[in-house]
C-alpha positions as CSV (number, residue, x, y, z in Angstrom):
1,X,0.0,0.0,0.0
2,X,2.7,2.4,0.6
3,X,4.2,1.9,-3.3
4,X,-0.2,3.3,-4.1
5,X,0.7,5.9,-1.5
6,X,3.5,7.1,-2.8
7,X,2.7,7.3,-6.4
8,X,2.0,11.0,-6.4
9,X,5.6,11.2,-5.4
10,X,7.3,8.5,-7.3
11,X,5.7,9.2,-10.6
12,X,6.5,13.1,-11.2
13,X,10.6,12.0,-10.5
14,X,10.6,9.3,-12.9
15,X,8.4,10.7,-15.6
16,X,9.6,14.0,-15.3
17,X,13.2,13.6,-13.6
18,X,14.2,10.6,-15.1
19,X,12.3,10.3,-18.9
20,X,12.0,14.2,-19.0
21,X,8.5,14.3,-20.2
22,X,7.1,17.2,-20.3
23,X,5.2,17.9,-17.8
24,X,1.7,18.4,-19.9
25,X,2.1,14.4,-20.4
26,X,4.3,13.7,-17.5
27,X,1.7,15.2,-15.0
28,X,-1.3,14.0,-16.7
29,X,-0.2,10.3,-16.8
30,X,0.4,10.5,-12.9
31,X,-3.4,12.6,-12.7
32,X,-5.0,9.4,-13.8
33,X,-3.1,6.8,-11.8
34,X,-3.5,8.9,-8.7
35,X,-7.1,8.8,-10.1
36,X,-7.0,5.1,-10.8
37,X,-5.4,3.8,-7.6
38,X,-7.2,6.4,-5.1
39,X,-10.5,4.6,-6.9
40,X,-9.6,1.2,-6.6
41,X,-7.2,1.0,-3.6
42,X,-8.9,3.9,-1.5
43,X,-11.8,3.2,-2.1
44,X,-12.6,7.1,-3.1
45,X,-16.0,7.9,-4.5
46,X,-16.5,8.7,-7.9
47,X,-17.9,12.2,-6.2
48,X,-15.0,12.7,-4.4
49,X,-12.9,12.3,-7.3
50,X,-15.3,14.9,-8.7
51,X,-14.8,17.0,-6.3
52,X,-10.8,17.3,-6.1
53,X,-11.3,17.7,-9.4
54,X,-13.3,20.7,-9.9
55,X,-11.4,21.9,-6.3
56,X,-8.0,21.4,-9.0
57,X,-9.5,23.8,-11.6
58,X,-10.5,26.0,-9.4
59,X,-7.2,26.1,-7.8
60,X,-5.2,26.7,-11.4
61,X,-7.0,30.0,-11.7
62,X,-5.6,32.1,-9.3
63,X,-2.2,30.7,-9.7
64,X,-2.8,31.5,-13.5
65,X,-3.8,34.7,-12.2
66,X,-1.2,35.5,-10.6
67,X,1.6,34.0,-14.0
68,X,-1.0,36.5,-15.8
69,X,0.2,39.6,-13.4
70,X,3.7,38.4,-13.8
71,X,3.7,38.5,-17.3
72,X,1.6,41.4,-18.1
73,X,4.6,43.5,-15.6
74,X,7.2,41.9,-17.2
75,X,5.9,42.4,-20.9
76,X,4.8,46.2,-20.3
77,X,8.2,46.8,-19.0
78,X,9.6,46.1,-21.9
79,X,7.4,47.4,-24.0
80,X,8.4,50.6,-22.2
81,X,12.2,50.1,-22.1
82,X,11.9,49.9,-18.2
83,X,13.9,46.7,-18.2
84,X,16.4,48.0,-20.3
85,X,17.2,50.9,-17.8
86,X,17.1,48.2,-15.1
87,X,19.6,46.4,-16.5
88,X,21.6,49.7,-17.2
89,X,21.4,50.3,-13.4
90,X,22.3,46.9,-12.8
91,X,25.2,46.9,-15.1
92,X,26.5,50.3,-13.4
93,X,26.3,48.5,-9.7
94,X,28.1,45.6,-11.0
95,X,28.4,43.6,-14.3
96,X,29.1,41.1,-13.0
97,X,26.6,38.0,-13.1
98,X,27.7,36.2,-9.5
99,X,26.8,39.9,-7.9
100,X,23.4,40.1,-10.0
101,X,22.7,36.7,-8.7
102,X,22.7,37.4,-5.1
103,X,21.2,40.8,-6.0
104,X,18.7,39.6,-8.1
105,X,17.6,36.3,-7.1
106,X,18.4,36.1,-3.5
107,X,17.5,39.5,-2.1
108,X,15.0,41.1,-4.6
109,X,13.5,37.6,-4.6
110,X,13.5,37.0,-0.9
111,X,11.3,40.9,-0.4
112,X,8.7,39.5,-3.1
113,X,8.5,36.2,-0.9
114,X,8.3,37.9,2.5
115,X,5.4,40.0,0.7
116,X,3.5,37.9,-1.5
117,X,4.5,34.3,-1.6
118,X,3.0,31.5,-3.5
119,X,5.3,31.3,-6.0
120,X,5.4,34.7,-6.5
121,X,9.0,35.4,-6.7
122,X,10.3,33.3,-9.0
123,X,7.7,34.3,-11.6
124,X,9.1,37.9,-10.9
125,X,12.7,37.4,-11.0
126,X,13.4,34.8,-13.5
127,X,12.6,37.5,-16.2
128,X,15.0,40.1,-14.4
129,X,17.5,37.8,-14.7
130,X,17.1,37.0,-18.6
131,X,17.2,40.2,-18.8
132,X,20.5,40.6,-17.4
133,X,21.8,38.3,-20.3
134,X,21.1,35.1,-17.9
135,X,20.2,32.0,-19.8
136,X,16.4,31.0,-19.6
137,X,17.7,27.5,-17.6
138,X,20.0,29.2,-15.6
139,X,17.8,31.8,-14.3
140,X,14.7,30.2,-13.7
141,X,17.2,27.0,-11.6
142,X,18.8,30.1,-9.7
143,X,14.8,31.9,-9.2
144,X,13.8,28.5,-7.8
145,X,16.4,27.8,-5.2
146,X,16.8,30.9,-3.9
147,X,13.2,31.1,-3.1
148,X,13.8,29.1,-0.5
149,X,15.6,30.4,2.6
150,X,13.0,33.0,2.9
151,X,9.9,30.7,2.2
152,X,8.9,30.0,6.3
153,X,8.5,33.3,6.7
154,X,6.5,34.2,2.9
155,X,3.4,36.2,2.4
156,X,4.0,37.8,6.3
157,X,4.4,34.7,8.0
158,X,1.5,32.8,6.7
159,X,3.2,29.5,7.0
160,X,3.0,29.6,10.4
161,X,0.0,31.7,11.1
162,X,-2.0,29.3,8.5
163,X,0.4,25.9,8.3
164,X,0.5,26.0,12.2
165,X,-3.9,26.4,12.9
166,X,-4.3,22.9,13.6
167,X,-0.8,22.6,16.2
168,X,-1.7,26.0,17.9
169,X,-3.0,29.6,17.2
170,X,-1.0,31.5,20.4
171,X,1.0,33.8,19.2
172,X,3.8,33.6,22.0
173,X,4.6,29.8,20.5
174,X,4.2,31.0,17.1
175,X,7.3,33.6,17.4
176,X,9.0,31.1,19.5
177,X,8.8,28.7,16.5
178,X,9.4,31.9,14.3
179,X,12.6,31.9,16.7
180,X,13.8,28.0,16.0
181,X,13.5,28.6,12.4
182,X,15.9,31.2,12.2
183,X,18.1,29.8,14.8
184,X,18.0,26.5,12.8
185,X,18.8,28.7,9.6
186,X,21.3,30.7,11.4
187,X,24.8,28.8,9.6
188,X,22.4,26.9,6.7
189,X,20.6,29.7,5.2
190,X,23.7,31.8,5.6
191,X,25.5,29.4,3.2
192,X,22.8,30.1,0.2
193,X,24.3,33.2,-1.2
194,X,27.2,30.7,-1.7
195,X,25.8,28.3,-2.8
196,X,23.4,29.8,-5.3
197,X,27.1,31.0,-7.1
198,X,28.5,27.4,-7.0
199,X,25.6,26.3,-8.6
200,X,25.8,29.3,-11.5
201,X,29.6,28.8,-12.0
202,X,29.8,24.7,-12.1
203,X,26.7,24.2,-13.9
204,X,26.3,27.6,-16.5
205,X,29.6,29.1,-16.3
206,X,32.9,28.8,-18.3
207,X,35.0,25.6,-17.5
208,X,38.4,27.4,-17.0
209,X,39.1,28.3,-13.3
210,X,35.7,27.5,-11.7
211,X,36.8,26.5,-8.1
212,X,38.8,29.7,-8.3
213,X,36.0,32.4,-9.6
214,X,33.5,30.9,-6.8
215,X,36.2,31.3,-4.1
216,X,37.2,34.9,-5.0
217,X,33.3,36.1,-4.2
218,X,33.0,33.3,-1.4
219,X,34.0,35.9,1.7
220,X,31.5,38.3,0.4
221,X,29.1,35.5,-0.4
222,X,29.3,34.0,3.4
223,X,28.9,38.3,4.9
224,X,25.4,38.3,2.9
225,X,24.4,34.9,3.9
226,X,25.7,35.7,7.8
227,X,24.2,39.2,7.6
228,X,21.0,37.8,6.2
229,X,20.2,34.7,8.7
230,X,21.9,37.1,11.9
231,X,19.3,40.0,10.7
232,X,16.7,37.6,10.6
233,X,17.1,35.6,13.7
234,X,17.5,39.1,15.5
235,X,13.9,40.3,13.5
236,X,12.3,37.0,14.8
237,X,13.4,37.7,18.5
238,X,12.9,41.6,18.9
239,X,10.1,42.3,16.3
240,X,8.0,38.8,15.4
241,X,7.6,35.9,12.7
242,X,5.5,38.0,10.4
243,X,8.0,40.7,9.0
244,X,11.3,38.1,9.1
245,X,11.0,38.2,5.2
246,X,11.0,41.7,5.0
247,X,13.1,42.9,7.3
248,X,16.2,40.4,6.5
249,X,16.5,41.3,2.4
250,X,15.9,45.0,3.3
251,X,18.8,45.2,5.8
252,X,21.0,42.7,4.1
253,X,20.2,44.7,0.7
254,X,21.3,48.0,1.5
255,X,24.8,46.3,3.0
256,X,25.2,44.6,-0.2
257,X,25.1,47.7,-2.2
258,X,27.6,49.6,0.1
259,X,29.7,46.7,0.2
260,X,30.1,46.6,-3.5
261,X,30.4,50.0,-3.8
262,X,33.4,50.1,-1.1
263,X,34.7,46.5,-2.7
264,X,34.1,45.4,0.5
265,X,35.4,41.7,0.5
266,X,35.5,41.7,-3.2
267,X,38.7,42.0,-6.0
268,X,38.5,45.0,-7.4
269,X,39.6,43.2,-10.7
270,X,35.9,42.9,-10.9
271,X,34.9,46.1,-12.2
272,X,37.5,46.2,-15.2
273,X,36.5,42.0,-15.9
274,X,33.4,41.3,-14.4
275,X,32.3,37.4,-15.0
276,X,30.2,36.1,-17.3
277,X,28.4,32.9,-17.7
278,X,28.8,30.8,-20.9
279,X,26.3,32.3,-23.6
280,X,26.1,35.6,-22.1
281,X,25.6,38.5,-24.4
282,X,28.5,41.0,-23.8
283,X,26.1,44.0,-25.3
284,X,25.3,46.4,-22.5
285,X,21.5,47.2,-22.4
286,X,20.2,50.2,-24.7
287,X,20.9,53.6,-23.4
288,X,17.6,54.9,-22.3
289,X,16.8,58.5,-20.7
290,X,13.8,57.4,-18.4
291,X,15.2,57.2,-14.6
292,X,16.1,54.2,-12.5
293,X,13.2,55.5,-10.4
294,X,10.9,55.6,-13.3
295,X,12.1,52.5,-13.9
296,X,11.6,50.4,-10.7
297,X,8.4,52.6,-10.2
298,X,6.0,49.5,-11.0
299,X,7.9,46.6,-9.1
300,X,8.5,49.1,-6.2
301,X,4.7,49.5,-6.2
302,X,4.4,45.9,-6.0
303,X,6.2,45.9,-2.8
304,X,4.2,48.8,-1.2
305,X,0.6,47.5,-2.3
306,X,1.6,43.9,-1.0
307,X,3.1,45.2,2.1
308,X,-0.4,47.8,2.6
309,X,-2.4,44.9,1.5
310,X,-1.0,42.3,4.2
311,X,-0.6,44.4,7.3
312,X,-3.5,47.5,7.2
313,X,-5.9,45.5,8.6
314,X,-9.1,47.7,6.8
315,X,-7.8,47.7,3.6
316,X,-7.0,43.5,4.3
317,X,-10.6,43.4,5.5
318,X,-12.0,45.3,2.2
319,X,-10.3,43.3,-0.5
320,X,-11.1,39.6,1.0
321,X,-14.2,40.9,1.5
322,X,-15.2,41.8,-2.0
323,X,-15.3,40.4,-5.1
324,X,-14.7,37.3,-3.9
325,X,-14.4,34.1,-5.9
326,X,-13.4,31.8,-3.4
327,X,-15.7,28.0,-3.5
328,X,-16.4,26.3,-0.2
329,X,-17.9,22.6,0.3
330,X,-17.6,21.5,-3.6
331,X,-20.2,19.0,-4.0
332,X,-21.5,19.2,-0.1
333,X,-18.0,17.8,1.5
334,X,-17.0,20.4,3.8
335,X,-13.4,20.5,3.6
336,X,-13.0,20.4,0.1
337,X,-12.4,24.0,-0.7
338,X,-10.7,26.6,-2.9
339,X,-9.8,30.4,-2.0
340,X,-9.3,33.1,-4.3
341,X,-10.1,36.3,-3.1
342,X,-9.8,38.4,-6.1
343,X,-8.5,42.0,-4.9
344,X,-6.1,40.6,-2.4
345,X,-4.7,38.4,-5.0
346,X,-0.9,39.1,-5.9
347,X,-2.1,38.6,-9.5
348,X,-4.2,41.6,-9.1
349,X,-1.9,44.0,-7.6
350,X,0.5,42.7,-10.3
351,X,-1.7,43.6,-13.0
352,X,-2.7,47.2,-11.3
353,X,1.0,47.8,-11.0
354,X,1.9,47.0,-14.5
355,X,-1.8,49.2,-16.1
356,X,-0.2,52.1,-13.4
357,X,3.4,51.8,-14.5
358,X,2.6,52.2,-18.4
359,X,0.8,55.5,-17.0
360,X,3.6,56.8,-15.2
361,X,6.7,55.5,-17.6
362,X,4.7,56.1,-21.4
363,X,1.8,58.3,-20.0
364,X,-0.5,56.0,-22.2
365,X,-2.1,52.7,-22.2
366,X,-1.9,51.7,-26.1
367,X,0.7,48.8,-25.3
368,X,-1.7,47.0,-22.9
369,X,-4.5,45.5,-24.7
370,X,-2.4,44.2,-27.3
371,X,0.3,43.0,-24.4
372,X,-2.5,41.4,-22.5
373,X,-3.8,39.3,-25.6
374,X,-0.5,38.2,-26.3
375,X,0.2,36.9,-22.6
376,X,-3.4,35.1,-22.8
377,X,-1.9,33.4,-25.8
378,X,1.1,32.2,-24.6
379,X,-0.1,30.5,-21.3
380,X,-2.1,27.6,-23.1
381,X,0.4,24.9,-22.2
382,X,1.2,26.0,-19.1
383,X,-2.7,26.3,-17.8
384,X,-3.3,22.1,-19.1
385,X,-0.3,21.6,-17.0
386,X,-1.3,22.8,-13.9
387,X,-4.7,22.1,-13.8
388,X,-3.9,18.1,-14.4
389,X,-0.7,18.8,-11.8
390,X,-3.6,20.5,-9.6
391,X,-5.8,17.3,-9.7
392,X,-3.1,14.6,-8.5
393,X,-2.4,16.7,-5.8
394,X,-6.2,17.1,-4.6
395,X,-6.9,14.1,-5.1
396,X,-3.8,12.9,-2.7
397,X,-4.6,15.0,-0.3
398,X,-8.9,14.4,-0.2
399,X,-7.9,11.0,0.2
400,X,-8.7,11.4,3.5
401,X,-12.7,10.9,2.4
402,X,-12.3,7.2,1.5
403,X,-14.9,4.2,2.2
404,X,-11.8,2.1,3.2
405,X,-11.1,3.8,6.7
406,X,-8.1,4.6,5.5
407,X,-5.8,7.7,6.7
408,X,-5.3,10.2,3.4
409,X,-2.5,9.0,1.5
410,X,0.2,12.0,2.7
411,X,-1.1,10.8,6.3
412,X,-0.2,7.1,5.5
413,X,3.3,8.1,4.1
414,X,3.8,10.0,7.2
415,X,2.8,7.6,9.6
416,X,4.5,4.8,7.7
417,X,8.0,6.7,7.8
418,X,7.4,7.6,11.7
419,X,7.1,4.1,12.7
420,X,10.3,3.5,11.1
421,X,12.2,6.2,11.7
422,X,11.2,7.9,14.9
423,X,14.5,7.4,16.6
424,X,16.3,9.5,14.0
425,X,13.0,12.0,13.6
426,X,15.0,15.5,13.8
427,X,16.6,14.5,10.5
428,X,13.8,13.0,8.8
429,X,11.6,16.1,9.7
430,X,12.5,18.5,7.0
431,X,12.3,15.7,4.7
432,X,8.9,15.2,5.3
433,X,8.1,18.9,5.1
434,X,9.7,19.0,1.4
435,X,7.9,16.2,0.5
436,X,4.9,18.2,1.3
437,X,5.4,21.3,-0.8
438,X,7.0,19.3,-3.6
439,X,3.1,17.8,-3.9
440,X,1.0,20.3,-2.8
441,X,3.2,23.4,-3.8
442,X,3.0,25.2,-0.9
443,X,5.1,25.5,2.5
444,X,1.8,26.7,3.6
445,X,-0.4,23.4,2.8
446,X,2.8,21.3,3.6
447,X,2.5,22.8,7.2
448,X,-0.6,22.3,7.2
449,X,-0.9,18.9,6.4
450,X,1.9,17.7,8.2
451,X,2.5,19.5,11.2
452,X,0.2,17.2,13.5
453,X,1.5,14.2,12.6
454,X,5.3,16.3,13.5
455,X,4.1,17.4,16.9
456,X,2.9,13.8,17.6
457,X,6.0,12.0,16.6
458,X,8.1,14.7,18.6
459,X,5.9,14.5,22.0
460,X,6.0,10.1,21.7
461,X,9.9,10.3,21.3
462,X,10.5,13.2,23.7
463,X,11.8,15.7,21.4
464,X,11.7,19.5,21.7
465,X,8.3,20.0,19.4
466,X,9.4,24.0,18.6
467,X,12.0,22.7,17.2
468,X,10.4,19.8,15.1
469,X,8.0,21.6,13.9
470,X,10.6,24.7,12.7
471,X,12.9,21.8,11.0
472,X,9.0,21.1,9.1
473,X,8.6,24.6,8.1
474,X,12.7,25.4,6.9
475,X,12.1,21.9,4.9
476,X,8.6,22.6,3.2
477,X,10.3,26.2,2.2
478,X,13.1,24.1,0.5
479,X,10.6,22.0,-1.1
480,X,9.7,25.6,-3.4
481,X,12.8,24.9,-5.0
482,X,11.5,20.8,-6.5
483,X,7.1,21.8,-6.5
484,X,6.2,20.7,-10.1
485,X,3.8,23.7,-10.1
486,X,6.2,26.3,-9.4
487,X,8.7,24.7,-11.8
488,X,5.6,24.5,-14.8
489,X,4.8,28.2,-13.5
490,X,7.8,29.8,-14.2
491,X,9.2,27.7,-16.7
492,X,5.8,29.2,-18.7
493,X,7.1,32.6,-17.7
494,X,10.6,32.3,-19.5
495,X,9.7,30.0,-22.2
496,X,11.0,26.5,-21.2
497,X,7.6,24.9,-21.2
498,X,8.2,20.8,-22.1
499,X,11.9,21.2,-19.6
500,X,10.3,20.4,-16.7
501,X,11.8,17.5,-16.3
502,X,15.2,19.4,-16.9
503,X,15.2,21.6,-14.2
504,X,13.6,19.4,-11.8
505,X,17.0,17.6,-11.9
506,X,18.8,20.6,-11.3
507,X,17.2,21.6,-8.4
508,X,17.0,18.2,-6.9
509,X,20.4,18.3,-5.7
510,X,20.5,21.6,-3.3
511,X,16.9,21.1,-2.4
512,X,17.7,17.5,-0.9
513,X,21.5,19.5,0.3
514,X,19.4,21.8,1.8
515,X,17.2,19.4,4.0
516,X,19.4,17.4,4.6
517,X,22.0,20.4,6.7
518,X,18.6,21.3,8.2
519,X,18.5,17.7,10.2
520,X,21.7,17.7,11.3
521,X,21.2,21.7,12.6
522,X,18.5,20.5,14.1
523,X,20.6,17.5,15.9
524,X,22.8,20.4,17.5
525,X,19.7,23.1,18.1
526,X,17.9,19.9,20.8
527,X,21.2,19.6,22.7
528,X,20.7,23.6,23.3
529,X,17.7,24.4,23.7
């Protein structure tokens, strides 16, 4: 029963990861024998089945929504010339791509997580990136795992407010969780930066002198990562969970910039031979007279209306209270749901950004009718993907509503893997959380799912339970780096739809690294605390 169990999870890595289908096919062939086996084996009923699968389209439309908002931004901004003028002001920081990276990906990336979340970031900074002269593959593999460090903390601490309901709702153990997580993050999430440049020298860069351009940027590398995880354990502790994702990229940003500036920790050779990865064009970006300002105008919105959205409680209150499409108890079962509240959807205040940047960058909306039909166009492939990606998950998850007594299938995994492992649970736990978001998507739902079963297994073997359930919430934030939806997402984004399977197996690797340094923190963090 376990092999049945696990299908949802075996079937995406070998159709995907190991016969690179793409994942239109790959995803759709695991759709029906989810379908197939939770019939047979689970005993679902066929109005179950009907169910998750009307919960699954639902679902697919505000992520859609939200690819929609992404590329509308991205298209207007070049329809503008913003991003060329972005790229200048990159270019004039620092050409070179190993800066950008961290820049980009790591802390631009990590202020759209801490805001929005929901795979959010990625779909917003792959495209910077590209436009930087990154390759498509390179910049969507470096998008995906640096949205990761920052994930516990994304769309202001959601993870834990949401993904934590069922363990408690007190707000004292909430930030004392908040606390674990960045103390278990404190040496491992400061090693990202670093490794986010191993992986864009060994696998995209020139073959001469790798180990030696990754070590000339590692001391810098290891101050962002140290300033990053010290600012956020230190937010955690003095100011709470929810803002750990904001505060952390902000203050670790504005050092970054004086520290390359001052060539703090970095050769000044640099500036005169910045590095490149293989492919790169070597043309700078058009000249353009607009201002950085004007530039950044729309993606700095972003920010702000997130940001207002998420913390000023009326204006919260207003937009999930209108126009909202969210669908509770499909076909009479009461906890199969889907939420999309319309206003308060990042897709929304992507889309208002993008109409009000055209205003304030061309003074005219002419480009965005004809942008907007071209982006409808283009996300075809990516919309059959999800949706049938959308349907193995519910269904795996609303197995729970079976005739065979049965526990859901993610419950049955879990509980299979306690009884076997319990004696080396602190290692196993982050596992378990990336296993989570790699089905579901979400560090959010991970949580959510899993984070019983954690507190259980950590009470009956007499661990600290802060602590398991932190090493369940830094794991499920890894998992954004492997989640098939996130990967057919932004793939869509940069046109790679059909490599799926390709980048899957290149962010296997650190997303498996990841969890793994996580247990064995958390082996140290229970002879602490």
């Amino acid at each position: 029963m376990i092999i049945i169990a696990a299908a949802a999870i075996i079937l995406p890595l070998i159709l995907l990861g190991v016969f690179n289908l793409p994942a239109t096919r790959g995803m759709s062939i695991s759709a029906l024998v989810v379908i197939v086996t939770g019939y047979f084996f689970w005993h679902l009923s066929p109005k179950v089945i009907g169910a998750s699968v009307l919960q699954s389209i639902h679902k697919a439309l505000p992520i859609l929504w939200i690819l929609f908002g992404a590329l509308l931004m991205l298209n207007c901004l070049r329809a503008t010339g913003a991003i060329d003028r972005i790229n200048q002001g990159f270019q004039a920081l620092s050409a070179d791509m190993r800066i950008q990276t961290i820049l980009v990906a790591f802390l631009f990336g990590g202020l759209i997580e801490g805001v929005s979340g929901f795979g959010t970031p990625a779909m917003v900074t792959a495209p910077l990136l590209i436009a930087l002269g990154f390759s498509p593959m390179a910049a969507v593999v470096l998008a995906l795992v640096a949205d990761s460090t920052p994930a516990a903390f994304g769309a202001v601490g959601t993870p834990l407010t949401v993904g934590l309901s069922n363990v408690t709702e007190k707000s004292s153990l909430l930030n004392l969780i908040g606390l674990r997580v960045t103390q278990l993050d404190l040496l491992v999430g400061a090693l990202m930066p670093a490794v986010l440049i191993l992986i864009l020298i060994m696998w995209f860069g020139p073959r001469e002198a790798r180990l030696k351009q990754w070590l000339t940027v590692l001391p810098w590398t290891l101050m962002i990562g140290l300033i990053y995880s010290s600012t956020a354990l230190l937010s955690a502790l003095l100011i709470g969970y929810e803002f750990v994702s904001i505060v952390a990229p902000l203050v670790t940003l504005v050092f970054a910039i004086i520290s390359i500036r001052y060539h703090w920790l970095l050769p000044r050779a640099m500036q005169s031979s910045p590095w490149k990865m293989d492919g790169a064009t070597s043309q700078a970006a058009p000249k353009s007279s607009m201002s950085l300002m004007t530039a950044w105008f729309p993606y700095l919105l972003v920010v702000v209306l997130l940001l207002a959205s998420r913390v000023l409680t009326p204006l919260q209150q207003f937009l999930t209270h209108y126009a909202n499409l969210s669908w509770h108890h499909i076909l009479g079962f009461s906890s199969i749901s889907s939420d999309w509240e319309l206003l308060y959807s990042p897709g929304t205040i992507l889309a208002v950004a993008a109409i009000i940047g055209l205003l304030v960058q061309t003074r005219s909306l002419k480009p965005l009718l004809p942008t907007a039909k071209t982006v409808i166009g283009s996300m075809g492939n990516t919309a059959l993907a999800l949706g049938v990606t959308l349907i193995m998950v519910q269904v795996f998850t609303n197995s729970g509503l079976n005739q065979a007594q049965l526990p859901s299938m993610p419950m049955y995994i879990a509980k299979f893997v306690a009884k076997y492992l319990a004696g080396i649970w602190i290692i196993m736990a982050p596992f378990l959380g990336q296993l989570g978001a790699f089905v579901t998507g979400s560090t959010t739902v991970s949580t959510l799912t899993f984070a019983q079963i954690q507190a259980d297994i950590a009470t009956n073997a007499n661990l600290n339970t802060t602590v398991v359930l932190a090493a369940q919430l830094v794991g499920a934030a890894a998992g954004n780096m492997v989640c098939v939806h996130n990967i057919v997402a932004v793939s869509s984004v940069v046109g790679l739809s059909g490599q799926e399977g390709t980048i899957l197996r290149k962010t296997l690797l650190p997303g498996l690294g990841y969890a793994a340094m996580i247990g064995l923190a958390g082996l140290v963090l229970l002879r602490i605390v």
